[in-house]
C-alpha positions in Angstrom: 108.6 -37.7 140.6 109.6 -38.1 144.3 107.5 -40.8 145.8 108.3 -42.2 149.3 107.7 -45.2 151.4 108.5 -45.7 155.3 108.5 -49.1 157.3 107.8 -48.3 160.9 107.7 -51.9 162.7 109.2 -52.2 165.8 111.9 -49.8 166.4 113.2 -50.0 162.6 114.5 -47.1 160.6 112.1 -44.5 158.7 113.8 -45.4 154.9 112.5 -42.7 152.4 113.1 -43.3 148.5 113.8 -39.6 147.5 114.0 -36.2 149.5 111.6 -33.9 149.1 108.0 -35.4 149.6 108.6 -34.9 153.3 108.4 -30.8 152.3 104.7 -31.6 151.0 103.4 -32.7 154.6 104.8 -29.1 156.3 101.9 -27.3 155.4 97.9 -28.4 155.9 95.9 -28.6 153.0 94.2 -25.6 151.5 91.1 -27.5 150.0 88.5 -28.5 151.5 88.0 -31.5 154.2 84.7 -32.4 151.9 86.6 -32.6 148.7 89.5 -34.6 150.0 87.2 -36.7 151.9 85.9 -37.8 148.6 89.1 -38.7 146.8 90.1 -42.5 146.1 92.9 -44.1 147.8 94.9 -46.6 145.8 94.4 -49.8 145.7 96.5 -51.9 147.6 97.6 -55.7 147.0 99.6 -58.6 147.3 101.5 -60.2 144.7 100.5 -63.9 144.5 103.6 -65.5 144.3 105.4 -63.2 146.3 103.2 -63.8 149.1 104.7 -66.7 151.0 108.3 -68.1 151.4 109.9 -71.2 152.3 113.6 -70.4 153.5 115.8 -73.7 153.5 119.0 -74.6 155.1 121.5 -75.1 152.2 121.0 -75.1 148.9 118.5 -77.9 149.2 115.5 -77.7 148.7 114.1 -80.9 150.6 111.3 -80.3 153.3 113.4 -82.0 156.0 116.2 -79.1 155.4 113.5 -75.7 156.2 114.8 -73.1 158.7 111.0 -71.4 158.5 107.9 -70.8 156.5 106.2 -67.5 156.3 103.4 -65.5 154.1 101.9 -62.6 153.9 98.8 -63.1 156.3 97.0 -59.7 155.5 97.3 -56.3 154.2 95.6 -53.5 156.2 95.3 -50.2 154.2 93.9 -47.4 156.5 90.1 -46.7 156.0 91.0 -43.7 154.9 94.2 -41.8 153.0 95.1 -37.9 153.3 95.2 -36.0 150.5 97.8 -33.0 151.4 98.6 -29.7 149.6 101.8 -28.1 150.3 102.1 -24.3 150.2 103.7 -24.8 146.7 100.4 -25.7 145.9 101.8 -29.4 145.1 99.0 -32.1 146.1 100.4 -35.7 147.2 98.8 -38.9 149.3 99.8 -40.5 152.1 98.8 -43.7 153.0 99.2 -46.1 156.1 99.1 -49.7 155.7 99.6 -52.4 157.8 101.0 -55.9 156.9 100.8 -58.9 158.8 103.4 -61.9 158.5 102.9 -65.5 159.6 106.0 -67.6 160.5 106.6 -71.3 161.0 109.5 -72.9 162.6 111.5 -75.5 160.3 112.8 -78.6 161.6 116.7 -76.8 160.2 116.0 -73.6 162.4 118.2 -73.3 165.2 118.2 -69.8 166.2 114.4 -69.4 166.5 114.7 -66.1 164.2 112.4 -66.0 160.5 114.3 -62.9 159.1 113.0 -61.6 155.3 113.1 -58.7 153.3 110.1 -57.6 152.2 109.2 -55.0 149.3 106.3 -52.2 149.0 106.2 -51.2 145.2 104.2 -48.5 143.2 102.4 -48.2 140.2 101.5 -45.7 138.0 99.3 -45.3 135.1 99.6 -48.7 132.2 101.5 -50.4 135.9 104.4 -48.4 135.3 106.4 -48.9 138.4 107.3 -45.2 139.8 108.8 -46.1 143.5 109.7 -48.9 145.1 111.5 -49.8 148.7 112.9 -53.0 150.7 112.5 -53.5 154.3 113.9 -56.4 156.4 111.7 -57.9 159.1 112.7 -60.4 162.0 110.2 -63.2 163.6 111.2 -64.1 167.1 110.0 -67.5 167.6 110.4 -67.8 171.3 109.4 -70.8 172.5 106.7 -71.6 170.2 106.7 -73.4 166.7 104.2 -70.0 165.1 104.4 -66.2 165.3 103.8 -63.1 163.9 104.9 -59.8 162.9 102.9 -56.5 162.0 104.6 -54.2 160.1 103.6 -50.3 159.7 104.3 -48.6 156.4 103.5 -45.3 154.7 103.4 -44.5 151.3 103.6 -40.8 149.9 102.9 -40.3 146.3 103.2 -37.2 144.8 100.6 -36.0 142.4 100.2 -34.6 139.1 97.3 -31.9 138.1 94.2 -34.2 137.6 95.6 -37.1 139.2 94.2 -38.7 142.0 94.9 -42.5 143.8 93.0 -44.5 141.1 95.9 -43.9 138.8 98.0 -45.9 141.0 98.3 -49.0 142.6 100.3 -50.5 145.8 101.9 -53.8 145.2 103.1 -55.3 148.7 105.2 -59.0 149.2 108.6 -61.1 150.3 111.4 -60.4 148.2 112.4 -63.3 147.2 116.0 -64.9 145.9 115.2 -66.7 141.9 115.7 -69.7 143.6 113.1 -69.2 146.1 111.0 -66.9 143.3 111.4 -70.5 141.4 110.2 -72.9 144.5 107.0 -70.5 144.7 106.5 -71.1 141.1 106.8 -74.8 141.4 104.7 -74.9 143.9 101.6 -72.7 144.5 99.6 -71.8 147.1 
């Protein structure tokens, strides 16, 4: 299966996961506006404890020793997603989804920059993980102790005959270090 995920914030790099699903958006569909109009889009969602980070200075873990503090603020999917056919008669989705980062300045940071990977997973039928794909992301703090960031990605997922978007799921979040997977764990939010 080719499946394919692009990260479009600021001017960063279009990252693709396999060639091939770009050939599926070439030609317009040949069914009907109604019919695709009607199609599900997959649902999209954060992971909970991959939804906020605390980045330390170090290997410490102490409070007094944080560069920045950041979570997933919100996840924007398009109202809509496009079902497309290709000539080849091969059907996929592509969808466009927005997410939204919060940063907070640590007493450690010195450079004023929060800068994370983040990852965009998906899921096929029984959570089967089919595609997945890292982006980094940069916070410029400024002069102020809080920003933001909005990121633009798009997912393409091929489909099988029958298939449609409620046989898959998107899974959005930080990707975290174990040690910082570990902090989350030890302390929720």
């Amino acid at each position: 299966m080719h499946h394919s995920i692009m990260s479009t914030g600021g001017a960063r790099r279009a990252l693709g996961i396999l060639a091939g699903a770009a050939a599926l958006l070439l030609t317009a569909s040949c069914a009907s506006p109604e019919n695709l109009a009607s199609y599900p889009c997959p649902l999209v969602t954060p992971v909970r404890d991959f939804s906020y980070l605390t980045r330390f200075a170090g290997g410490s873990q102490d409070l007094s020793d944080t560069l920045f503090e950041a979570r997933l603020d919100e996840v924007r999917p398009a109202p809509n997603c496009v079902y497309e056919e290709g000539s080849d008669g091969k059907r996929a989705i592509v969808y466009d989804i927005q997410l939204k980062f919060l940063a907070q300045r640590g007493p450690k940071d010195r450079e004023g920059l929060a800068r994370f990977d983040y990852f965009m997973a998906v899921t096929g039928p029984g959570g089967q993980r089919v595609a997945g794909e890292v982006f980094d992301a940069e916070i410029s703090f400024e002069d102020a102790t809080q920003a933001i960031t909005i990121e633009q990605l798009q997912a393409r997922i091929p489909l099988k005959q029958g298939e449609n978007g409620d046989y898959y799921r998107i899974r959005v979040g930080f990707a975290l270090s174990a040690e910082e997977e570990a902090y989350n764990r030890r302390n929720p939010r």
